[in-house]
C-alpha positions in Angstrom: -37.4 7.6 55.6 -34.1 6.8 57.9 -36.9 5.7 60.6 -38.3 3.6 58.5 -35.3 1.8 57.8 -34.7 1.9 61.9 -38.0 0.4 62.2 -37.2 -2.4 59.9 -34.1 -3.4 61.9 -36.1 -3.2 64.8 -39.3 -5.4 63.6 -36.6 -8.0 61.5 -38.2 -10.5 59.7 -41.6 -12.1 59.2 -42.3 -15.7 60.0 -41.6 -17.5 56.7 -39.6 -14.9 55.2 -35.6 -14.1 55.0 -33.8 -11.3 57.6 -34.2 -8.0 56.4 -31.1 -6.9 55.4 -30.0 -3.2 54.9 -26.7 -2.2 52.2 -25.1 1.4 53.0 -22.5 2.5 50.3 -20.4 5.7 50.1 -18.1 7.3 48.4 -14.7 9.1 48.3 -16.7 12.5 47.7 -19.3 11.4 50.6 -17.1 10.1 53.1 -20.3 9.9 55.4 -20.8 6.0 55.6 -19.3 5.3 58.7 -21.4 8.2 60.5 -24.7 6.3 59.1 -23.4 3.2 59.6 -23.0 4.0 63.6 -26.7 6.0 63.5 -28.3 2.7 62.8 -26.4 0.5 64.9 -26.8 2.9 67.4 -30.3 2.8 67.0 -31.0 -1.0 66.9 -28.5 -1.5 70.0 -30.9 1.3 71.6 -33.9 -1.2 70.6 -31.9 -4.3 71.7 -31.4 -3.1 75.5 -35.1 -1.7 75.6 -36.4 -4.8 74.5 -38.4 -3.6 72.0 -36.7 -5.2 68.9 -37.4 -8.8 67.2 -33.3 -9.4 67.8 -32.5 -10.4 71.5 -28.6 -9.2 70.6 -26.2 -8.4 68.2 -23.1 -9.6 67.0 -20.6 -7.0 65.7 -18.2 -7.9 62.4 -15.0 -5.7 63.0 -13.2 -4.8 60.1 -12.4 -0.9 59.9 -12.5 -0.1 63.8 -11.3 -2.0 67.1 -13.7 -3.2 69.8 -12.5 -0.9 71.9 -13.7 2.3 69.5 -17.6 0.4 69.6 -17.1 0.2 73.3 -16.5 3.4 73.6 -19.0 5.1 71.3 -21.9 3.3 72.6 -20.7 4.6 75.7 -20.8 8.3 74.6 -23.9 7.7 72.8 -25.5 6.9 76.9 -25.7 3.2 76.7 -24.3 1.1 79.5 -21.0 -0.9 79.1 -22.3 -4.3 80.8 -24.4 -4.4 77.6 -21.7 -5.7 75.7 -21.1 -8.9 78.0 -24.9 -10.0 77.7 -26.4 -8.2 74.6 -23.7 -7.3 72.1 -20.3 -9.1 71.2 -18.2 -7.8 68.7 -16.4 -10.3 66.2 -12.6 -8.9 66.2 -11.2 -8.9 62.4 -9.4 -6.0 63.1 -6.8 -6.7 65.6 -5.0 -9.3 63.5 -6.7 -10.5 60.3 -3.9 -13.0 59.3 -2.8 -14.2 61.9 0.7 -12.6 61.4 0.9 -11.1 64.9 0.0 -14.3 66.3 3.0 -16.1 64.7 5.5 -13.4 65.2 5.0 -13.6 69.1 5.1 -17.3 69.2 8.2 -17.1 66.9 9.4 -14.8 69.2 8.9 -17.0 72.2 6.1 -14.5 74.0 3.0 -15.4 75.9 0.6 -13.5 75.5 -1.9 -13.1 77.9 -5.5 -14.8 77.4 -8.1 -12.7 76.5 -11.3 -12.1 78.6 -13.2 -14.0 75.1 -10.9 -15.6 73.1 -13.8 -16.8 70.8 -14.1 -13.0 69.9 -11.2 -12.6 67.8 -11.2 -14.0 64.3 -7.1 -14.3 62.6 -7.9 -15.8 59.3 -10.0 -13.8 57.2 -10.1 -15.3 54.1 -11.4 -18.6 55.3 -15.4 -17.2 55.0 -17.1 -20.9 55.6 -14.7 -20.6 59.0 -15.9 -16.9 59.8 -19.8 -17.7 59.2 -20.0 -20.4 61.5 -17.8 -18.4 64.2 -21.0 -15.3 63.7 -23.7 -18.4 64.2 -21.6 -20.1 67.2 -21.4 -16.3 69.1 -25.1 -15.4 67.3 -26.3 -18.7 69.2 -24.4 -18.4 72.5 -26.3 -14.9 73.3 -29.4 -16.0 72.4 -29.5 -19.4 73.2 -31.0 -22.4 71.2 -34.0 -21.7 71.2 -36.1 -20.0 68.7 -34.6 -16.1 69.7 -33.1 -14.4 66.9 -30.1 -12.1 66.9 -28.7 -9.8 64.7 -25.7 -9.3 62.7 -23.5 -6.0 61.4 -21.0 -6.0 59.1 -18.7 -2.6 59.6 -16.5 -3.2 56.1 -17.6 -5.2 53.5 -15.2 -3.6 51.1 -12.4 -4.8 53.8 -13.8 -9.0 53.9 -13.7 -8.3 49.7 -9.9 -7.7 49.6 -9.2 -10.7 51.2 -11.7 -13.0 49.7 -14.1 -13.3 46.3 -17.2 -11.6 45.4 -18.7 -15.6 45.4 -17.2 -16.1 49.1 -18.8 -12.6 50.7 -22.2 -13.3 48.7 -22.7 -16.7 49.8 -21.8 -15.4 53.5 -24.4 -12.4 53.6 -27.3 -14.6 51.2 -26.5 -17.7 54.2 -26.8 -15.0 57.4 -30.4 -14.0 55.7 -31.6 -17.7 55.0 -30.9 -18.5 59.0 -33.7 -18.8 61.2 -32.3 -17.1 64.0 -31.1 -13.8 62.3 -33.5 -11.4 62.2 -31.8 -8.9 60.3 -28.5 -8.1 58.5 -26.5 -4.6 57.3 -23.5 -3.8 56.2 -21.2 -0.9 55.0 -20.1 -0.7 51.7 -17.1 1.9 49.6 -18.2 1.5 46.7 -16.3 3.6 44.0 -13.3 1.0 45.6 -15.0 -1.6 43.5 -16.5 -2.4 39.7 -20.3 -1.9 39.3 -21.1 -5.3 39.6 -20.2 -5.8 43.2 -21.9 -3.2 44.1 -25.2 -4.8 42.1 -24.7 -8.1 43.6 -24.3 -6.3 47.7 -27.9 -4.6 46.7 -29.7 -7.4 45.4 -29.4 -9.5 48.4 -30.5 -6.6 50.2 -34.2 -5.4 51.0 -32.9 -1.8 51.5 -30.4 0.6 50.3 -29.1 3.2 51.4 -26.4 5.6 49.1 -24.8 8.6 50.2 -24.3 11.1 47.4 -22.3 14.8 48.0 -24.4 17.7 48.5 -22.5 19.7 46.2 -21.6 17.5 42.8 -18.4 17.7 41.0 -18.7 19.6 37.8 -16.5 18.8 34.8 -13.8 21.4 34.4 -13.7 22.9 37.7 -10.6 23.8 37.8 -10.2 27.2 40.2 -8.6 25.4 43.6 -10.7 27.1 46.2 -13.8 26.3 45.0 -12.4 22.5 45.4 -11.8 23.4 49.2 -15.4 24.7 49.4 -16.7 21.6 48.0 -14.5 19.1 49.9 -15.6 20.8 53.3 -18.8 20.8 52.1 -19.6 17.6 51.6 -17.2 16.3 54.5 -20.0 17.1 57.0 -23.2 17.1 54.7 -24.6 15.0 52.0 -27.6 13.2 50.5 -28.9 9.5 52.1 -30.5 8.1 49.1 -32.5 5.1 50.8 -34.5 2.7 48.1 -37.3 0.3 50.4 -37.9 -3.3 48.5 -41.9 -3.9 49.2 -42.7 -7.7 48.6 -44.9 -6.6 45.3 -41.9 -5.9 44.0 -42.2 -2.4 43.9 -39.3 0.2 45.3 -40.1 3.0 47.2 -37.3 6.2 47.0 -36.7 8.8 48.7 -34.1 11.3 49.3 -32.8 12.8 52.5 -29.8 15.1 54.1 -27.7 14.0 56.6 -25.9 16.3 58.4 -22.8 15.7 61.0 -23.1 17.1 64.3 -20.6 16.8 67.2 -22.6 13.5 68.6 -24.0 11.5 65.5 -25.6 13.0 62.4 -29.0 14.7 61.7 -31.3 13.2 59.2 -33.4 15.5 57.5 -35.6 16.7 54.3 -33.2 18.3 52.0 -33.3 21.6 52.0 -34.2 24.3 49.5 -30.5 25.8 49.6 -29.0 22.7 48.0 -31.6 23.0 45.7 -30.9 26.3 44.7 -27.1 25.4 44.5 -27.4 22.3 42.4 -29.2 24.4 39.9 -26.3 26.8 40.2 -23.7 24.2 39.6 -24.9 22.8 36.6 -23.6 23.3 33.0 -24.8 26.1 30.6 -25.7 24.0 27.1 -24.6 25.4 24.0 -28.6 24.8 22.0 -31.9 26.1 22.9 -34.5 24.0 24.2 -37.2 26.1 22.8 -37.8 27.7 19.1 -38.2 30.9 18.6 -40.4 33.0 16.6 -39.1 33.5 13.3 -38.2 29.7 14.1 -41.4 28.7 14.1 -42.8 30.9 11.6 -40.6 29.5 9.2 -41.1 25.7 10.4 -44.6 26.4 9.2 -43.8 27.8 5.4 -42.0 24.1 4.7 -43.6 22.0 2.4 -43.4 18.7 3.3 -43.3 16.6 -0.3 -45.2 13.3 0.8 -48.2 15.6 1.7 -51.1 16.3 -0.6 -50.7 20.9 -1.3 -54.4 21.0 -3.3 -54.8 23.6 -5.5 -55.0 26.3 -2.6 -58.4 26.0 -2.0 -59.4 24.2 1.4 -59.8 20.4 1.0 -63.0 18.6 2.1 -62.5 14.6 2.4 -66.0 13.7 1.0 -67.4 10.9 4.2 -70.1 9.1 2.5 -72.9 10.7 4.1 -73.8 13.9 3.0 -74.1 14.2 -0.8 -71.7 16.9 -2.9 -72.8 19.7 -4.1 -73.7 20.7 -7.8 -70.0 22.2 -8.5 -68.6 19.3 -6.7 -69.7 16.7 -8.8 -68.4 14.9 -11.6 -69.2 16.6 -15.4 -68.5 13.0 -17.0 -70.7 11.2 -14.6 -74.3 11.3 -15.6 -77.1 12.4 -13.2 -79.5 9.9 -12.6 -83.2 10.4 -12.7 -85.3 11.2 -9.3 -87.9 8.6 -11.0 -87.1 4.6 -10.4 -88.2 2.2 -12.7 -87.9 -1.6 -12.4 -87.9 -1.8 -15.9 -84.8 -2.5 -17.5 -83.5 0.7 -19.7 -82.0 0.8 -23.1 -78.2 0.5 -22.1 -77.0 3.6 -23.6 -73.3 2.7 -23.5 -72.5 4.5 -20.1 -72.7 2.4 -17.0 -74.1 3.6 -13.6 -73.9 2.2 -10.3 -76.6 3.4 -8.2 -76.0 2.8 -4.1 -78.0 3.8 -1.2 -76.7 3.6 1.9 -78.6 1.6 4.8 -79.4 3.4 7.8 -76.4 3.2 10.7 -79.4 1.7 13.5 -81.5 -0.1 11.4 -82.2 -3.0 13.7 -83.0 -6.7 12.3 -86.3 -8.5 12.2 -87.4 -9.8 15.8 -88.5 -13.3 14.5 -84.3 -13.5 12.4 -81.8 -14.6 14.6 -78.7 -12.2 13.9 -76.6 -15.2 14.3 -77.9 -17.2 12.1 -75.5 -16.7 9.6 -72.2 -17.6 12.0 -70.8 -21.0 11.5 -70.4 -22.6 15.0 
């Protein structure tokens, strides 16, 4: 399923429709976000270079890391450096977000040196309007003006919402899909840092989700220390990529995945039947029993329920209509009529009879009588 999600990056959008746009969250017990953040950009700037993806280049959103740590891991990952000056350019938020070191060297009467791309490095990060245009100005200058599209990663959402409102980063990420040169959009997301409705309003702008959950869950009461350790390491180098796919029915497809951290990147992989089996281990013991047991159910059956009819202990027969009762069945006050019919009318004796004989079920109607005749249309 993590393929899929790379080949979404990599086709971006349709003609008509917005940039596909992918939302990875994690959290303090799965500290894995960053390594699947990097295994997709990885990925896309892998499709970028090849030319084989709908983006012509990317432009990186800083927040966590430097420029210089994305330099050097797509480096290490085999990618050539000059691929930053034509095919990716990293937005630097990182450096000096406020603007603070800025001031102190002017204040300070130092010159600092110009940098190779000034335009790269962003030092006010709570004007958003300012910081979307900068991402369409850089976007633009890769790609050109024509109708080539770029893409766009964001390495810290949860960094752009501490200096600026939930409205602000919304409007930012919902304006980046609605362009018509982005062809897609993902960011990175901790989301136990934040209340559950920022984390609602990150996924429903996004087509695809993908939440990283520990391997080994935290049980309630746990209180012996090294088992702690054991889970913390645990689920410090493996957990579980939760990825939810958006169709355009409106249907979600789910699926469920390991991720495992190697020395270069992370391994993606069905999850295995040894978390299984731990999980199963690691959950509570309940205190009732699902089932009943004999004598349980033996003595479910002697209850008499008072709104139902008991009889007289013989076996009830519902009389349907059809078949007639038999001679001990049938009523001693009611009085048994003749087997000869008479037209004639009888001396009334002072005991009324009604006498009914049932039609036959498939008796059809006359073929000359309409059998709608009697509707009112």
């Amino acid at each position: 399923m993590a393929e899929s999600v790379c080949r979404s990056l990599r086709d971006g959008s349709l003609e008509g429709e917005h940039a596909t746009a992918l939302s990875i969250s994690d959290t303090l017990y799965s500290p894995l976000g960053s390594h699947v953040f990097h295994h997709f950009l990885y990925s896309l700037v892998s499709n970028i270079a090849a030319s084989k993806s709908q983006a012509r280049a990317l432009v990186l959103v800083a927040y966590r890391r430097s420029p210089s740590f994305y330099l050097d891991l797509l480096k290490s990952r085999g990618l050539d450096h000059f691929l930053f000056d034509k095919k990716v350019l990293v937005l630097d938020c990182y450096s000096d977000p406020l603007g603070w070191k800025d001031r102190l060297l002017k204040s300070a009467g130092v010159v600092q040196q110009s940098a190779k791309n000034p335009s790269s490095v962003f030092k006010d990060v709570k004007d958003v309007p300012k910081l979307l245009s900068l991402i369409l100005e850089l976007g633009q200058g890769l790609v050109g003006q024509g109708r080539e599209k770029f893409a766009v990663a964001i390495d810290s959402v949860s960094d752009m919402l501490r200096h600026a409102s939930l409205q602000l980063v919304a409007s930012l990420l919902s304006n980046l899909r609605c362009h018509d040169n982005i062809s897609c959009v993902f960011w990175l997301m901790h989301s136990d840092l934040h209340v559950p409705r920022v984390s609602a309003a990150l996924e429903y702008i996004s087509t695809m989700s993908a939440n990283l959950e520990p391997i080994i869950p935290s049980v309630d009461g746990q209180r012996r220390g090294s088992e702690n350790l054991f889970n913390i390491e645990q689920n410090s180098h493996r957990g579980k990529l939760h990825i939810h796919l958006k169709r355009r029915n409106g249907r979600v497809k789910m699926h469920c995945e390991e991720v495992h951290v190697e020395q270069v990147g992370i391994k993606i992989s069905a999850v295995s039947s040894e978390s299984a089996i731990v999980n199963q281990s690691l959950l509570p013991k309940v205190q009732f029993n699902l089932q009943l047991s004999e004598k349980e159910r033996d003595d479910r059956a002697k209850v008499v329920l008072p709104f139902e009819h008991q009889g007289n202990g013989e076996a009830i027969q519902i009389y349907d209509g059809r078949r007639s009762l038999s001679e001990g069945q049938k009523d001693p006050h009611l009085k048994v009529p003749s087997s000869t019919w008479s037209t004639s009318t009888e001396t009334s004796t002072g005991n009324g009879e009604i006498h009914y004989l049932r039609d036959s079920d498939d008796e059809c109607p006359d073929s000359d009588e309409d059998p709608d005749d009697d509707l009112d249309i």
